[in-house]
KEGU-317733 format. One record per residue (C-alpha): residue in three letters; x, y, z. Coordinates in steps of 0.02 Angstrom, whole numbers, padded with zeros to 5 digits, always signed. Each point is the difference from the previous one (the first is absolute). Layout:
KEGU-317733
ALAXYZ/...
END
This chain:
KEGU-317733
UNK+03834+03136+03150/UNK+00015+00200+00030/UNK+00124+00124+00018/UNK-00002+00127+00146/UNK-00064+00151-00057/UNK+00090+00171+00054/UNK+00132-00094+00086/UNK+00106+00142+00051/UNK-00119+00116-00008/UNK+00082+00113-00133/UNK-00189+00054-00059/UNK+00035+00118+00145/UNK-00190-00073+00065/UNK-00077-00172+00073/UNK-00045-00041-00169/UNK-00041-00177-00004/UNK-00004-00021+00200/UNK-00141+00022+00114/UNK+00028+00116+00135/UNK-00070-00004+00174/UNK+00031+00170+00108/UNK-00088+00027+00177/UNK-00034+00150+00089/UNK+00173+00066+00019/UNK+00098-00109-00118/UNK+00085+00036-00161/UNK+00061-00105-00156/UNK+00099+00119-00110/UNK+00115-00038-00135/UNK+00157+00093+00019/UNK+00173+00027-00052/UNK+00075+00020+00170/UNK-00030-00013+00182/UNK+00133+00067+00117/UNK+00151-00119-00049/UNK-00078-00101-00089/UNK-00012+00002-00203/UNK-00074-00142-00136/UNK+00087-00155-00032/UNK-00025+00024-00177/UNK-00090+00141-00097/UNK-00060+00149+00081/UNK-00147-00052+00109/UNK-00035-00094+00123/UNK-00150-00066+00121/UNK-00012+00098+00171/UNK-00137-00037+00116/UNK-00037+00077+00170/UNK-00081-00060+00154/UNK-00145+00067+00112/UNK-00140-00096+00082/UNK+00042-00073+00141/UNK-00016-00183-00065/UNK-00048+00069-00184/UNK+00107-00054-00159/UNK+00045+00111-00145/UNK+00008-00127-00122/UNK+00050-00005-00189/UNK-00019-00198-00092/UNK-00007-00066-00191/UNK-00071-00164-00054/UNK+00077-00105-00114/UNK+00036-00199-00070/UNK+00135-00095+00004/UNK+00078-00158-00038/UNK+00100-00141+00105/UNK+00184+00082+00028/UNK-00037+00169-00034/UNK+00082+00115+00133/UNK-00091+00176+00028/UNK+00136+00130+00086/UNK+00027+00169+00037/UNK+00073+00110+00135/UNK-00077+00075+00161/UNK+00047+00135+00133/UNK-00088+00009+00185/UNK+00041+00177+00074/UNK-00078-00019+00173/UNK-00037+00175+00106/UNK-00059-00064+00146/UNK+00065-00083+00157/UNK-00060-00160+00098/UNK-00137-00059+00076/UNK-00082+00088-00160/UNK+00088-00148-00141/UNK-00043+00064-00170/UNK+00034-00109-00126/UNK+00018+00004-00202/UNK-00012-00169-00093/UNK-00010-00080-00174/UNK-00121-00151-00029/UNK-00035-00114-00128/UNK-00185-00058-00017/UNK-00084-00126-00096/UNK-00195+00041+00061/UNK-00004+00047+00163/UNK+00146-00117+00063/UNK+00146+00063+00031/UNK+00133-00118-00075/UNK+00163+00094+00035/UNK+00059+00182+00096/UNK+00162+00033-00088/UNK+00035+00152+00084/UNK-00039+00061+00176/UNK+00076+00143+00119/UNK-00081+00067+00133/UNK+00043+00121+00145/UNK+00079-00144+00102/UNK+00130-00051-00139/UNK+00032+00158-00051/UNK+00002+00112-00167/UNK+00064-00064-00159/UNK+00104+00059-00153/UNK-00060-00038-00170/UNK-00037-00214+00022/UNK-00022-00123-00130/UNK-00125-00124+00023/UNK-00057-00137-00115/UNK-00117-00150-00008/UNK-00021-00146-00115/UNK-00154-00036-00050/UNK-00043-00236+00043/UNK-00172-00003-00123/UNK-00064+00070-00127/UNK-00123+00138+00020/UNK-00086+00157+00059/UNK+00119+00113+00105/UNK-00017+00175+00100/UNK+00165+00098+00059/UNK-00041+00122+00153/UNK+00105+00101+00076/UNK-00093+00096+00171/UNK+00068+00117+00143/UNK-00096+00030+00168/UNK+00022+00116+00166/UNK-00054-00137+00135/UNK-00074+00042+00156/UNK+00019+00204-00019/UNK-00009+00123-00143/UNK+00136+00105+00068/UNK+00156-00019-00110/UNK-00014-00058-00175/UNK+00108-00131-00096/UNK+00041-00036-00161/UNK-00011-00140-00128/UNK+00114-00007-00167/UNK-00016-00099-00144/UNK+00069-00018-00160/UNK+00090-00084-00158/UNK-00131-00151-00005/UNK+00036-00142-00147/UNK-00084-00167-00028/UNK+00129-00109-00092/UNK-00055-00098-00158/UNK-00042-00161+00036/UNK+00148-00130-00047/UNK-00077-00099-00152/UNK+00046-00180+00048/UNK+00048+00006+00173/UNK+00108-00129+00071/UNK-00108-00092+00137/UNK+00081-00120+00142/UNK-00034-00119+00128/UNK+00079-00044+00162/UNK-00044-00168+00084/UNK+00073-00093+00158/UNK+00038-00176-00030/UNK+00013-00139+00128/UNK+00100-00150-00033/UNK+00098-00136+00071/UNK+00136-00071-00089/UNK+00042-00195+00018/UNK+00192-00017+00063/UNK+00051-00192-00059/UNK+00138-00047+00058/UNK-00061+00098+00158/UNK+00086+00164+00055/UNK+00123-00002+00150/UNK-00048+00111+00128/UNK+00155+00095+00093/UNK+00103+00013-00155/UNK-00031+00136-00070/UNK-00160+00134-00012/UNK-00094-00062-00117/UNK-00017-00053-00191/UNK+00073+00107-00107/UNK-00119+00038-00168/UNK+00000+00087-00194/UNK-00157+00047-00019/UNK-00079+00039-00187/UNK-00198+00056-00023/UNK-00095-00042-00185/UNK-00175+00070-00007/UNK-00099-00020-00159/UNK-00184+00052-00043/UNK-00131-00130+00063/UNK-00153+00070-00056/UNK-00109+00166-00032/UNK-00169+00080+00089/UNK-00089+00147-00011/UNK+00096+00108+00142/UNK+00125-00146+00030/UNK+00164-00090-00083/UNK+00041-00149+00098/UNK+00186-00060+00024/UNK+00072-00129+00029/UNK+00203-00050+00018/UNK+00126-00127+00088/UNK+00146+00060+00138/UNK+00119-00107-00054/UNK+00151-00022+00139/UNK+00180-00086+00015/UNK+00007-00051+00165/UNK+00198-00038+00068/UNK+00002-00050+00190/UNK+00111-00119+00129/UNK-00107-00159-00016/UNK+00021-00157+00085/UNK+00078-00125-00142/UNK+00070-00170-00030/UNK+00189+00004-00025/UNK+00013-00080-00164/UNK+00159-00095+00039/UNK-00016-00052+00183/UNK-00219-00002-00002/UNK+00029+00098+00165/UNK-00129+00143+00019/UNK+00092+00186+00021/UNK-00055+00144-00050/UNK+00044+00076-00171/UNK-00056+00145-00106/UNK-00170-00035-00098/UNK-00078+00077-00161/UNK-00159-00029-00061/UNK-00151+00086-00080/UNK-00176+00061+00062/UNK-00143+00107-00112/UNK-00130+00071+00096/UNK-00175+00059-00090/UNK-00099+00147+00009/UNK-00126+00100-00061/UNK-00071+00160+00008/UNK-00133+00144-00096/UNK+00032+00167-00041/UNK-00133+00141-00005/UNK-00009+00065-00208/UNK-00157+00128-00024/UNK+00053-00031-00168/UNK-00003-00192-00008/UNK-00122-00095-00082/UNK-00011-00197-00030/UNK+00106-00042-00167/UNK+00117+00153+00023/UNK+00181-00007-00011/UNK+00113+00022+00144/UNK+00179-00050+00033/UNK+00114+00021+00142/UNK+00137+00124-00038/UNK+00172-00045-00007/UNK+00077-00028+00174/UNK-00162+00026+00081/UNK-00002-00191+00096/UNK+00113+00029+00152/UNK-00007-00057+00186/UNK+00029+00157+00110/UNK+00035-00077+00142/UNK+00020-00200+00110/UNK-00035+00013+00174/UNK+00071-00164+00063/UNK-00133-00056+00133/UNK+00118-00157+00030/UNK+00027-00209+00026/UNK-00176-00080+00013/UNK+00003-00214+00019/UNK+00135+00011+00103/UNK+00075-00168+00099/UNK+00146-00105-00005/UNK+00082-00103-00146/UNK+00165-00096+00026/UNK+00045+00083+00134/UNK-00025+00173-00052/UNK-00128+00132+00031/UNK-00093+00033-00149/UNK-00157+00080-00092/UNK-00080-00068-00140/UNK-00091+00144-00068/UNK+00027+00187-00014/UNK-00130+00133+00029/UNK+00015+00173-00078/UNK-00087+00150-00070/UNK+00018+00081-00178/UNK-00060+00154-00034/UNK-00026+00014-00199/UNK-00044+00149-00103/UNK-00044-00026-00187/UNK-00058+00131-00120/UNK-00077+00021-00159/UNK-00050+00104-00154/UNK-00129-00017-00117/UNK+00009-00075-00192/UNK+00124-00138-00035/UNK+00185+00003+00037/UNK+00133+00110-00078/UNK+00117-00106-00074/UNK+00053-00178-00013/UNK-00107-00122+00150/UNK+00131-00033+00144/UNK+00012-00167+00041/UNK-00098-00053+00157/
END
């Protein structure tokens, strides 16, 4: 892991970026540009176009962790007027690909004010910021690229790390549920998620929905034996598993799930499945829905007394 070096340019120079000027262009570091003045400090990064379809271009390499965010603030002054779309940009690279453009104005959308931009960095490794400018298609008017106040946060030391699966069940409804009486089963849903196992990379989890179920069922009358329809309760758990990405995990390690970090976020009720008839009443036997479930987790073992499961 490295810091950016010369972030905000208060060296006055490029020192610690590499700086690519065509015939034409400029990259200057300056303390003000028409309305415009540093974010913080008193420099900042100014580059000009010329070309056509040239880029002055200023970048810095670095390395990074997982959840790192690398941000800082940009300003596209464009001069000239369409067909002829200049454009200013910042880019994150890792190589040659081009994994994210956090900032981009051009001509077409229009100059800028100071902008914050801001991109958090999925896997550990080897990272180049560039920020270019370029006069497309003519060489007539020039535009302008700003940039300044770059930062690349610490990385958090034991991030917390989730998962988010879909789970498809149907639940068994005996004594059957009525149909017409009312929309459908009403339910108190709890998650528990607990720590299966450890890989290199990977913590696998595994956990139980468990679910009260109340609905209009179709029942014996227990003093006349007729069959009506009366309010049911009854209970249903539902398993599931799922892995979570941990750079940091190895098999044997120590991970827990943090406190209240089991929940369902949402049921989508996808309705009455088995349906028929049953003493006279329309009825399903079985209930189909959809549970989405997040769980998440830190490493090392948990903080405090174990919850019951």
């Amino acid at each position: 892991m490295s810091q950016l070096i010369n972030p905000s340019f208060e060296t006055g120079d490029f020192t610690g970026w590499v700086v690519t000027v065509p015939p034409g262009g400029t990259a200057n570091v300056v303390s003000v540009f028409g309305s415009f003045t540093p974010i913080e400090g008193n420099f900042f990064a100014l580059l000009k176009t010329d070309g056509p379809n040239s880029f002055t271009t200023i970048e810095q390499t670095f390395t990074a962790v997982a959840g790192q965010v690398i941000s800082g603030y940009a300003f596209f002054q464009g001069n000239d007027s369409l067909p002829f779309n200049d454009f200013g940009e910042v880019q994150i690279l890792q190589g040659i690909t081009v994994v994210a453009t956090p900032f981009f104005a051009s001509v077409a959308t229009g100059s800028t004010g100071w902008t914050l931009w801001s991109y958090t960095i999925t896997t550990a490794g080897t990272y180049t910021v560039r920020a270019r400018v370029t006069n497309a298609l003519d060489s007539v008017a020039d535009s302008f690229l700003g940039l300044d106040a770059l930062q690349l946060s610490c990385p958090v030391a034991n991030p917390q790390s989730c998962c988010q699966i879909v789970v498809d069940h149907l639940t068994q409804l005996v004594p059957p549920l009525a149909l017409g009486f009312t929309p459908g089963p009403v339910q108190d849903v709890t998650v528990t998620a607990t720590i299966e196992g450890v890989c290199p990379e990977k913590v696998i989890v595994c956990g139980l929905i468990k679910k009260t179920i109340t609905y209009q069922g179709v029942v014996a009358d227990p003093e006349t034996g007729e069959f009506i329809v009366g309010t049911v309760v009854k209970e249903d758990q539902i398993p599931f598993q799922c892995a979570i990405d941990r750079e940091d995990a190895n098999a044997g390690d120590p991970f827990h799930v943090v406190p209240n970090g089991a929940a369902v976020l949402c049921s989508l009720s996808v309705g009455p499945q088995n349906t028929g008839v049953y003493e006279g009443f329309d009825v399903a036997w079985k209930w189909a829905e959809k549970d989405v479930v997040k769980v998440c987790i830190r490493k090392g073992f948990f903080p405090g007394p174990v919850l019951p499961q």
